[in-house]
BAFI-483983 format. One record per residue (C-alpha): x, y, z; residue number from 1; residue in one letter. Coordinates in Angstrom, 2 decimals. Example, Ala and Ser with C-alpha at 12.3 -4.5 7.8 and 13.67 -1.06 7.14 Angstrom:
- c1;c2;c3;k;r
- 12.30;-4.50;7.80;1;A .
- 13.67;-1.06;7.14;2;S .
***
This chain:
- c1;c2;c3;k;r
- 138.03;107.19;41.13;1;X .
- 139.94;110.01;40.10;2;X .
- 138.90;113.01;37.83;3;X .
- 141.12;114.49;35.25;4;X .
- 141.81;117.56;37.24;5;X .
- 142.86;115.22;40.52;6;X .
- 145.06;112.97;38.32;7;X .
- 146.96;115.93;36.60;8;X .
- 147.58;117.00;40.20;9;X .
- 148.82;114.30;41.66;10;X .
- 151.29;113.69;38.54;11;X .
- 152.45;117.53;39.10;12;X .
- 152.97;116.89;43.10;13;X .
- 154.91;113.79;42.75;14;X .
- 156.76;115.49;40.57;15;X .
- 157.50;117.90;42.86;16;X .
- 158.82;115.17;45.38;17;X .
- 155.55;114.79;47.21;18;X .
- 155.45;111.31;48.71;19;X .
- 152.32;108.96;48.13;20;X .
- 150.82;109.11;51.49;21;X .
- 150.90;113.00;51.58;22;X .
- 149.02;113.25;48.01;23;X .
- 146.76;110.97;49.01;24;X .
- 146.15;113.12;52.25;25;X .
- 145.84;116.24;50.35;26;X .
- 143.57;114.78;47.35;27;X .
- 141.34;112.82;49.96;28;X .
- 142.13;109.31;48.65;29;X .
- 143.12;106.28;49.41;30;X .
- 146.81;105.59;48.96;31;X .
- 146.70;102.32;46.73;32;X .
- 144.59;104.79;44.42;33;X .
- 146.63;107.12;44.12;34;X .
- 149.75;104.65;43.22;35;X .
- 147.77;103.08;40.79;36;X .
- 147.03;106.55;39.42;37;X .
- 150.65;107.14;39.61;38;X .
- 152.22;103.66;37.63;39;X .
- 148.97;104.25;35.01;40;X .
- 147.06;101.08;36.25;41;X .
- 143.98;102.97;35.98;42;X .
- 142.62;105.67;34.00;43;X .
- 140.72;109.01;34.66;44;X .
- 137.23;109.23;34.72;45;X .
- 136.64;105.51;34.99;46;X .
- 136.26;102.91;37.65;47;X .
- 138.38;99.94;38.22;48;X .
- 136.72;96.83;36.15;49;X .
- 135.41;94.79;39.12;50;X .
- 132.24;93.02;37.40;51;X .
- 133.72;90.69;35.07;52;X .
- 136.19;88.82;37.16;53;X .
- 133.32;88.55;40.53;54;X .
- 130.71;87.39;37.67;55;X .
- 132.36;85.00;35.42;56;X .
- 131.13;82.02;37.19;57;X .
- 128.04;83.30;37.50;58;X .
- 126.64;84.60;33.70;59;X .
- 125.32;81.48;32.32;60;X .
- 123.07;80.99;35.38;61;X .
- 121.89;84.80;34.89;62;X .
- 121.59;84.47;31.26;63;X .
- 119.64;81.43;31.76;64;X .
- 117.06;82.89;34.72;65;X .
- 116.67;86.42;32.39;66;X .
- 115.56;83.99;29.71;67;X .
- 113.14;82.25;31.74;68;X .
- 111.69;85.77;33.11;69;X .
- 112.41;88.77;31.87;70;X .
- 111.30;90.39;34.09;71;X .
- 112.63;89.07;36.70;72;X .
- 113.76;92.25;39.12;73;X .
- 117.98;92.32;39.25;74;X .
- 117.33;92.61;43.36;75;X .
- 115.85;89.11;43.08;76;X .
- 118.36;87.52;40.93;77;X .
- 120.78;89.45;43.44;78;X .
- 119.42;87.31;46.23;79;X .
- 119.52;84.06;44.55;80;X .
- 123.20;84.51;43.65;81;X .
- 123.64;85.02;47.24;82;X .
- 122.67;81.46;48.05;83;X .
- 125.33;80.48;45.35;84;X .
- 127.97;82.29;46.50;85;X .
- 128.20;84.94;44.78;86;X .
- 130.23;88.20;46.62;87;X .
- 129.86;90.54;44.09;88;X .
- 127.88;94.14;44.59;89;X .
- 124.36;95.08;43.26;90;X .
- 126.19;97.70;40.96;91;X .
- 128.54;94.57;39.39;92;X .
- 125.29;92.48;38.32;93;X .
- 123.82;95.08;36.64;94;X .
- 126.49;96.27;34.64;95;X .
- 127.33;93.28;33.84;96;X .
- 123.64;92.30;32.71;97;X .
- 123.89;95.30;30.44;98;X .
- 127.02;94.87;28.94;99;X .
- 126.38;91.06;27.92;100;X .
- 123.02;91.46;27.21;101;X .
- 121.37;88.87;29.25;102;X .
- 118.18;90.32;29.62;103;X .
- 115.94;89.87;26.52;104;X .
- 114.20;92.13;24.86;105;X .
- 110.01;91.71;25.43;106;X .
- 108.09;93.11;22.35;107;X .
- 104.48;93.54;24.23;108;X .
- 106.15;95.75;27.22;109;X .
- 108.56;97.49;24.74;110;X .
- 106.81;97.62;21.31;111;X .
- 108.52;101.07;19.89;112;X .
- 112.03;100.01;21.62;113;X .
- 114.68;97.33;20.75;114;X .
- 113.59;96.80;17.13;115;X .
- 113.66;98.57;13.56;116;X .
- 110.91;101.32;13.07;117;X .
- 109.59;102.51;9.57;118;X .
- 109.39;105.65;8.68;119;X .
- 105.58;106.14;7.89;120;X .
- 104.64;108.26;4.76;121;X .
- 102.14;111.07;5.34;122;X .
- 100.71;112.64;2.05;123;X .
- 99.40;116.25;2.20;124;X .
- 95.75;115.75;3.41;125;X .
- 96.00;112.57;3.88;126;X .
- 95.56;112.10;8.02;127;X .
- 94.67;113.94;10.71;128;X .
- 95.53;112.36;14.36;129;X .
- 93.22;113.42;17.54;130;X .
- 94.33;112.35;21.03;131;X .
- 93.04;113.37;24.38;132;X .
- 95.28;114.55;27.08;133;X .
- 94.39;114.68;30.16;134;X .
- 96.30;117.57;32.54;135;X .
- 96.47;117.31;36.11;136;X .
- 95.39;120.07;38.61;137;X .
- 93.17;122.44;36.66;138;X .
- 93.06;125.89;38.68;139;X .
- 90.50;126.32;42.02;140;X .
- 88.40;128.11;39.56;141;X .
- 87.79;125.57;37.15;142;X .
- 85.50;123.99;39.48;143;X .
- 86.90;120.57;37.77;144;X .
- 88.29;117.89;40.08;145;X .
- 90.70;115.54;38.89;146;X .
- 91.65;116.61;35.41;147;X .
- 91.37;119.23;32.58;148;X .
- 90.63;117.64;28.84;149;X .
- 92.34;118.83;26.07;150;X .
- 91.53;117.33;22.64;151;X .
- 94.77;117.57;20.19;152;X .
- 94.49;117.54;16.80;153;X .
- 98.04;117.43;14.14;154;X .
- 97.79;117.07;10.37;155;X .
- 100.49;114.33;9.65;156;X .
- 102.14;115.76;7.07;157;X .
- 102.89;119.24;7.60;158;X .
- 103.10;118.72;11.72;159;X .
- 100.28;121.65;12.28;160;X .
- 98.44;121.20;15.88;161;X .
- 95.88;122.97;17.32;162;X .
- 93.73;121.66;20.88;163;X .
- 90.22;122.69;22.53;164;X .
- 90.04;122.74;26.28;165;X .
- 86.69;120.58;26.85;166;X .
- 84.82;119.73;29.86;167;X .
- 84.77;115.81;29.60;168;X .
- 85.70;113.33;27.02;169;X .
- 82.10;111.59;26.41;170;X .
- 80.53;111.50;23.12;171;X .
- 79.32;114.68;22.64;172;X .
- 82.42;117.16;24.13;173;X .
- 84.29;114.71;21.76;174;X .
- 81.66;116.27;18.78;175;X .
- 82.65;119.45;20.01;176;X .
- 86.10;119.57;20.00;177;X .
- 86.95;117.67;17.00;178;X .
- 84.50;120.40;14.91;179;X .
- 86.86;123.22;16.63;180;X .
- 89.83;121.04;16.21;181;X .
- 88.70;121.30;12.88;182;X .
- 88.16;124.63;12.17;183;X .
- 91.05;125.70;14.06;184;X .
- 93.33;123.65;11.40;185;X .
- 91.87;125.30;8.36;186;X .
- 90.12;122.32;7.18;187;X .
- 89.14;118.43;6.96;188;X .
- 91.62;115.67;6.43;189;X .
- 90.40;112.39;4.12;190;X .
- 91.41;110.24;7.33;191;X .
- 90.85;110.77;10.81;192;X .
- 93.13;108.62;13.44;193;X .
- 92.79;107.85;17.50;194;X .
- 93.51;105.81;19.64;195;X .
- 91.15;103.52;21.15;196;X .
- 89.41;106.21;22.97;197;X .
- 85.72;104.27;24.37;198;X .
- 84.01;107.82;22.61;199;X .
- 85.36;106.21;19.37;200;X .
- 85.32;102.38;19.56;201;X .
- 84.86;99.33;21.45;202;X .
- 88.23;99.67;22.95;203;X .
- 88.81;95.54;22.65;204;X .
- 87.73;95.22;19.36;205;X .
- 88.66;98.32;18.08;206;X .
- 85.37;98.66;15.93;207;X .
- 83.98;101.96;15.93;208;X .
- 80.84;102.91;17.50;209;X .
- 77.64;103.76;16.16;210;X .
- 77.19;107.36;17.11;211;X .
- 80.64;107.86;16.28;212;X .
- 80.12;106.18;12.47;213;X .
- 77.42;108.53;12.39;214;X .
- 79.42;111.26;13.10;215;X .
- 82.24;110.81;11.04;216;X .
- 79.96;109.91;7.84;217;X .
- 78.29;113.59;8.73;218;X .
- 82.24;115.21;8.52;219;X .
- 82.98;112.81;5.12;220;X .
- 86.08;111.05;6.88;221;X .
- 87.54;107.90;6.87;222;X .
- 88.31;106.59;10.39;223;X .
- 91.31;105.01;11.39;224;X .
- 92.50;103.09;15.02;225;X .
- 95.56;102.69;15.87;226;X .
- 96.78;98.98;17.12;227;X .
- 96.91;98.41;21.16;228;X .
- 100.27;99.62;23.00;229;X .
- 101.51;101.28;19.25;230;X .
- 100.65;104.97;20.32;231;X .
- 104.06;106.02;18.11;232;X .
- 101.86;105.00;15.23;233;X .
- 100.66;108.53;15.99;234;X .
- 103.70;110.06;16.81;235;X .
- 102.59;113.63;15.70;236;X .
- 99.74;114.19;18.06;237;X .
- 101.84;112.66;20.78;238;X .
- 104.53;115.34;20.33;239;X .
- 101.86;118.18;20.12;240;X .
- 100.77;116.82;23.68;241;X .
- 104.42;116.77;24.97;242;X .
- 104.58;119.97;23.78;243;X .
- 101.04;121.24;25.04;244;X .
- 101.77;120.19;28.40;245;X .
- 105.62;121.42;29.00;246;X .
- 105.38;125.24;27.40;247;X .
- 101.55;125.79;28.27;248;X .
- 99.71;123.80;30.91;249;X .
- 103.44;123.11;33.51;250;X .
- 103.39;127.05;33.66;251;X .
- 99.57;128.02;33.74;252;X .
- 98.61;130.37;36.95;253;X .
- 95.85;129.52;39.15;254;X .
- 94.01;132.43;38.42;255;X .
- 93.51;131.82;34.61;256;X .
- 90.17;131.68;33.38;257;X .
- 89.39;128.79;31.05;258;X .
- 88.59;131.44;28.31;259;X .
- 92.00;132.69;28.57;260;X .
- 93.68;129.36;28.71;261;X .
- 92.17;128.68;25.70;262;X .
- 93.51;131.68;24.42;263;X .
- 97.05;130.90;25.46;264;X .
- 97.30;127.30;23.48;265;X .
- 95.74;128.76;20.67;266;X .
- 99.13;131.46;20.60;267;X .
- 100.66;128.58;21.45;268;X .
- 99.93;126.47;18.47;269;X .
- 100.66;129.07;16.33;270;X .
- 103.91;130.24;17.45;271;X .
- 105.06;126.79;16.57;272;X .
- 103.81;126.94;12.93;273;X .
- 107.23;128.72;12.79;274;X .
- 109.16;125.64;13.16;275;X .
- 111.31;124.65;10.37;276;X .
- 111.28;121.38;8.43;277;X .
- 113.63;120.21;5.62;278;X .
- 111.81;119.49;2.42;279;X .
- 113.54;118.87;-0.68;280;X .
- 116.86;120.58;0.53;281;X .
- 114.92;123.71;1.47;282;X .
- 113.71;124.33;5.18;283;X .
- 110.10;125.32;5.15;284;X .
- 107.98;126.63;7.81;285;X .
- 104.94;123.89;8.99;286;X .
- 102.96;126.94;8.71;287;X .
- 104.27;127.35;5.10;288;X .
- 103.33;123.20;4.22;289;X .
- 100.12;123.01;6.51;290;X .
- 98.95;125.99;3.84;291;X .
- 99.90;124.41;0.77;292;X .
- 97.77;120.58;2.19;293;X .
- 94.55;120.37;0.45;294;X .
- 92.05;120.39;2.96;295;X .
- 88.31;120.47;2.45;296;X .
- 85.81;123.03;4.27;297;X .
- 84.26;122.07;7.25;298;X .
- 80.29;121.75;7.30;299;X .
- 78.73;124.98;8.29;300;X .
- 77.18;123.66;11.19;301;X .
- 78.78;120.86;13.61;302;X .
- 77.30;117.55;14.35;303;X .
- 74.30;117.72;16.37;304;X .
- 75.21;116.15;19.23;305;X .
- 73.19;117.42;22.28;306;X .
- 75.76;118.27;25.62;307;X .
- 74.95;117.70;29.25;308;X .
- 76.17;119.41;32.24;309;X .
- 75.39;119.33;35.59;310;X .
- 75.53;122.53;37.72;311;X .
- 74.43;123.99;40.88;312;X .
- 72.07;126.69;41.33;313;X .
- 73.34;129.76;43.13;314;X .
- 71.91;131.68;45.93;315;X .
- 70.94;134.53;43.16;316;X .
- 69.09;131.88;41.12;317;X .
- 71.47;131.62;38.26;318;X .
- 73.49;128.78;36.65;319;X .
- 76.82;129.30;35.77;320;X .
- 77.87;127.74;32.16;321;X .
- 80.61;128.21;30.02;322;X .
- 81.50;131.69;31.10;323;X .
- 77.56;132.88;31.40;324;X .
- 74.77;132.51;33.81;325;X .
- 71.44;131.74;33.15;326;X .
- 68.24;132.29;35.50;327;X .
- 65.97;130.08;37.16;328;X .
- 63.74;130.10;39.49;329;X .
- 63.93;130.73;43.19;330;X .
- 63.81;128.75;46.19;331;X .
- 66.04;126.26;44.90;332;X .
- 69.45;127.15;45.52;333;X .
- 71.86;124.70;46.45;334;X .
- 70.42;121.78;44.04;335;X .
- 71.81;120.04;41.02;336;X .
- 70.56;121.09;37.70;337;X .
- 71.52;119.34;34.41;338;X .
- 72.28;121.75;31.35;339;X .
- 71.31;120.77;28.01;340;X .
- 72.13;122.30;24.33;341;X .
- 72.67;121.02;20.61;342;X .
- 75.72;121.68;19.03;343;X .
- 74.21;124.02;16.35;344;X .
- 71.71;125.18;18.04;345;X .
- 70.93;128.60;19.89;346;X .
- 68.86;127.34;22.46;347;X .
- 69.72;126.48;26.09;348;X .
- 67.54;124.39;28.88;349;X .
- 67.50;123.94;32.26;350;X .
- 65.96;120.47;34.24;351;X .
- 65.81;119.20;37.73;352;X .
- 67.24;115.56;38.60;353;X .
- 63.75;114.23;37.75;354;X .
- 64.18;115.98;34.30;355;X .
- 61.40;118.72;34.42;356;X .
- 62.26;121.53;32.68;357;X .
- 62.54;124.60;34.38;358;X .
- 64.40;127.35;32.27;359;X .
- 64.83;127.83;28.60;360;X .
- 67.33;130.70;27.39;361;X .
- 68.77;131.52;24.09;362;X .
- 72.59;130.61;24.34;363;X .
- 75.28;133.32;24.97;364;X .
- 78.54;133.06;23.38;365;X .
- 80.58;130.95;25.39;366;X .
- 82.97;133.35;27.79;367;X .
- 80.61;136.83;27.00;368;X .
- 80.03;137.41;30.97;369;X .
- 76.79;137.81;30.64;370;X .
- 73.95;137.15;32.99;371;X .
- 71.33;135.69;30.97;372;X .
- 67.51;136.89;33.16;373;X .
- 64.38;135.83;32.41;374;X .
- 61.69;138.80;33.44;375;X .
- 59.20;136.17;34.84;376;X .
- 62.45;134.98;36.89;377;X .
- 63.49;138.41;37.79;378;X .
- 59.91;139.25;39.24;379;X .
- 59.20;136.16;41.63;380;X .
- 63.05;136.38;42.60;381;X .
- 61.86;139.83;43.71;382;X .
- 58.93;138.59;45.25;383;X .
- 60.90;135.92;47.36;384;X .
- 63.33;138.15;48.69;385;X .
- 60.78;141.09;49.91;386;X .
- 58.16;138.21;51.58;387;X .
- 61.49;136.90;53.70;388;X .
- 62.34;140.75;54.47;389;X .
- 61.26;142.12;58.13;390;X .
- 61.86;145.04;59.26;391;X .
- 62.20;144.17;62.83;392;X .
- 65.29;144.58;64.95;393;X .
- 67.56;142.18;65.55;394;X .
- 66.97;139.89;69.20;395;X .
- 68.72;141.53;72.20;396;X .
- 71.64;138.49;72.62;397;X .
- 72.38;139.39;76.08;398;X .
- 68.80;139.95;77.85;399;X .
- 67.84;137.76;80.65;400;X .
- 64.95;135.40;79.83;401;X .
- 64.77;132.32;82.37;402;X .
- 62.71;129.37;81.45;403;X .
- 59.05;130.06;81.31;404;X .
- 56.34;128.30;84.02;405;X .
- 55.45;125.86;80.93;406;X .
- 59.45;124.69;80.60;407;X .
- 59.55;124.47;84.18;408;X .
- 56.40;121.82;83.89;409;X .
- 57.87;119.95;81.58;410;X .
- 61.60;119.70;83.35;411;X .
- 59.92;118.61;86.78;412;X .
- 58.21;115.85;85.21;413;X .
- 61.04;115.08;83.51;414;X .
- 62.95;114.83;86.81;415;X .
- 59.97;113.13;88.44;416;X .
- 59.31;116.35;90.64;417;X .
- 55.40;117.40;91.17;418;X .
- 54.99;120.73;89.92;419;X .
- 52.05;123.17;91.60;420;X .
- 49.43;121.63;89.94;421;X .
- 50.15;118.08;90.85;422;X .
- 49.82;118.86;94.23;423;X .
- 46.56;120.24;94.31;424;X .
- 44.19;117.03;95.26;425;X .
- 40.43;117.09;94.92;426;X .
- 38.90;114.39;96.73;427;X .
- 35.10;113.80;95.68;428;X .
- 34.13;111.18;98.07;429;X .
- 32.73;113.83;100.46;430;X .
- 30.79;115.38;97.71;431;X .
- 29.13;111.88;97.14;432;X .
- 28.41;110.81;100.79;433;X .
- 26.36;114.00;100.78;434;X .
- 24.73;113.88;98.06;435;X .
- 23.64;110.41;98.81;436;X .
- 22.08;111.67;102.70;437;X .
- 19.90;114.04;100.71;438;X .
- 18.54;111.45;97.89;439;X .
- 17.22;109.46;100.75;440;X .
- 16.67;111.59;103.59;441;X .
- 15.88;115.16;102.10;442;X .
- 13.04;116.01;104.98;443;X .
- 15.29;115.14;107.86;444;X .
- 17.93;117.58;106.29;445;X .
- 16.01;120.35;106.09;446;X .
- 14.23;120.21;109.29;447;X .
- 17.94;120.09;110.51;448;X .
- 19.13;122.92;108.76;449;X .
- 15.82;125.07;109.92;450;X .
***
């Protein structure tokens, strides 16, 4: 295939009296190419129409497979045209499968594709649609494997987002982040919509569960799931998370802090309240129509859902959470504690795998820094680490100290070797025939010793 600027050079060098098979030399193409350039049997920019003519015989039979399967792969089909003779190219069937058609459309694999879509009507205050997205490869210092959780919430009508890092997506971070979510948008919604999220529903049946009925009868929202496989039913949300994850998390450094990553999606949300929508000929700002939607307050306190974490205990006897540490006591670094708090609550505890409690502290705000110490703590901490002090020096690592007499023993009876005192025999039969002369003779013996 020629380009444009090849053809319009070959024109001008014939022109000029160049001969075929020196063009085609100079352009790097085959000579019948170049003719066919030349007499304008083929056009620029456009390969010659092979498909059609290699296929003809062989359409119904593909229309008539595709129809059967449609999902059968084109390789496949490929191989069974072989067997029939086909000669054509893997290229040929495919465009030709394209251009006729002959693979139907399937609804369940391609609900939002191939059909008509209605344009759904969002009234000011109306909806508010939450979606969790989860973001590969949080930074080192995380200390998440796996993924990062960010809840995203968009009001419907005015296109508004705003998203809260959490630490899982169980009932109660779910509590969490939908009160920030919340409070971050300026207000409640009379609907609330997800997915079918298993924090939510029953994610077969779709009905919603009863902690979560709870909740949202605490917040004064209706509750709304979306159909299975229809996520453009909340098309919003699912552009806030395209968004989210291409201009914030693709570009994140691994030294970021989640504090500060927080921080940067919150500028990030509302640098895009600046983008324009037409409404009623006029282009607003979303930030201009998510002010005029009438939201209602959120409660002063969130829904008391009560978190769990599990953490590790640190040489220094703290317990790193959410940006603080708290104390505990010593001589049991290295093991797993769980954390526990209620959402609006002030009060923080600390329990073993078994569940005995061994810390309470009053709650820091989240990301302060601050090392949270008990003085009962502080003292036995103390106490530890000046009974394991000595002030002894160090062993000598190159003095000479051979095996003592007692590992000597031990290695000669493990080699089967007597040592000095197996050797030493004592023989008491002398002892006895003696000491039975002088039980029955004890005259005779004395008059022999005199």
């Amino acid at each position: 295939m020629l380009s444009w600027e090849d053809d319009v050079e070959a024109h001008a060098l014939r022109r000029q009296g160049w001969s075929i098979s020196a063009i085609a030399r100079h352009l790097g193409h085959d000579r019948k190419t170049i003719r066919a350039y030349l007499r304008g049997d083929r056009a620029p920019g456009r390969r010659a129409a092979r498909g059609p003519e290699v296929m003809a015989p062989f359409v119904e039979y593909c229309r008539i497979r595709l129809a059967d399967d449609p999902h059968l792969w084109a390789s496949a089909l490929l191989d069974e045209l072989r067997e029939l003779g086909y000669g054509g190219s893997y290229p040929s069937l495919t465009a030709v499968i394209r251009r006729d058609g002959l693979r139907p459309h399937c609804e369940p694999c391609q609900a939002s594709r191939g059909r008509d879509v209605a344009v759904i009507g969002h009234p000011p205050g109306e909806e508010t649609q939450f979606d969790w997205l989860e973001l590969p490869g949080p930074p080192p210092g995380w200390g998440r494997s796996g993924h990062a959780h960010l809840l995203v919430g968009a009001l419907s009508c005015s296109g508004r987002w705003r998203a809260v890092l959490a630490e899982a997506e169980d009932f109660a971070h779910l509590a969490e982040a939908l009160d920030q979510v919340a409070r971050k948008l300026g207000g409640l919604t009379r609907r609330w919509r997800f997915d079918r999220m298993a924090a939510v529903c029953d994610p077969g049946s779709g009905k919603l569960t009863a902690a979560f009925a709870g909740l949202a009868k605490y917040y004064g929202v209706a509750v709304d799931i979306c159909p299975p496989r229809h996520g453009n039913r909340k098309g919003v949300v699912e552009k806030a998370n395209h968004s989210a994850a291409q201009r914030w998390w693709r570009t994140l450094g691994d030294d970021v802090a989640v504090a500060a990553a927080q921080a940067g999606i919150d500028a990030l949300a509302a640098r895009m309240d600046g983008r324009l929508r037409p409404r009623d000929g006029q282009r607003v700002s979303v930030g201009e129509l998510a002010a005029g939607e009438p939201l209602r307050p959120v409660p002063d306190v969130p829904f008391p859902a009560e978190i769990t974490a599990a953490r590790t205990v640190s040489p220094q006897a703290l317990v790193a959470y959410r940006g603080n540490s708290y104390s505990v006591p010593p001589g049991i670094a290295g093991i797993t504690v769980t954390v526990t708090h209620r959402l609006g609550g002030d009060q923080l505890a600390i329990a073993t795998a078994s569940g005995a409690v061994i810390a309470r502290h009053r709650q820091a705000p989240d990301g302060a820094g601050l090392s949270v110490r008990e003085a009962g703590h502080v003292t036995a901490l103390d106490k530890a680490v000046l009974a394991a002090f000595t002030a002894a020096a160090p062993c000598k690592r190159k003095e000479r100290r051979p095996p003592s007499p007692a590992a000597l023993a031990e290695a000669g009876r493990l080699r089967g070797t007597p040592g000095p005192a197996d050797r030493v025999v004592i023989d008491l039969a002398a002892y006895a025939a003696a000491a039975d002369r002088l039980q029955h003779n004890p005259r005779t013996d004395t008059k022999e010793e005199q």
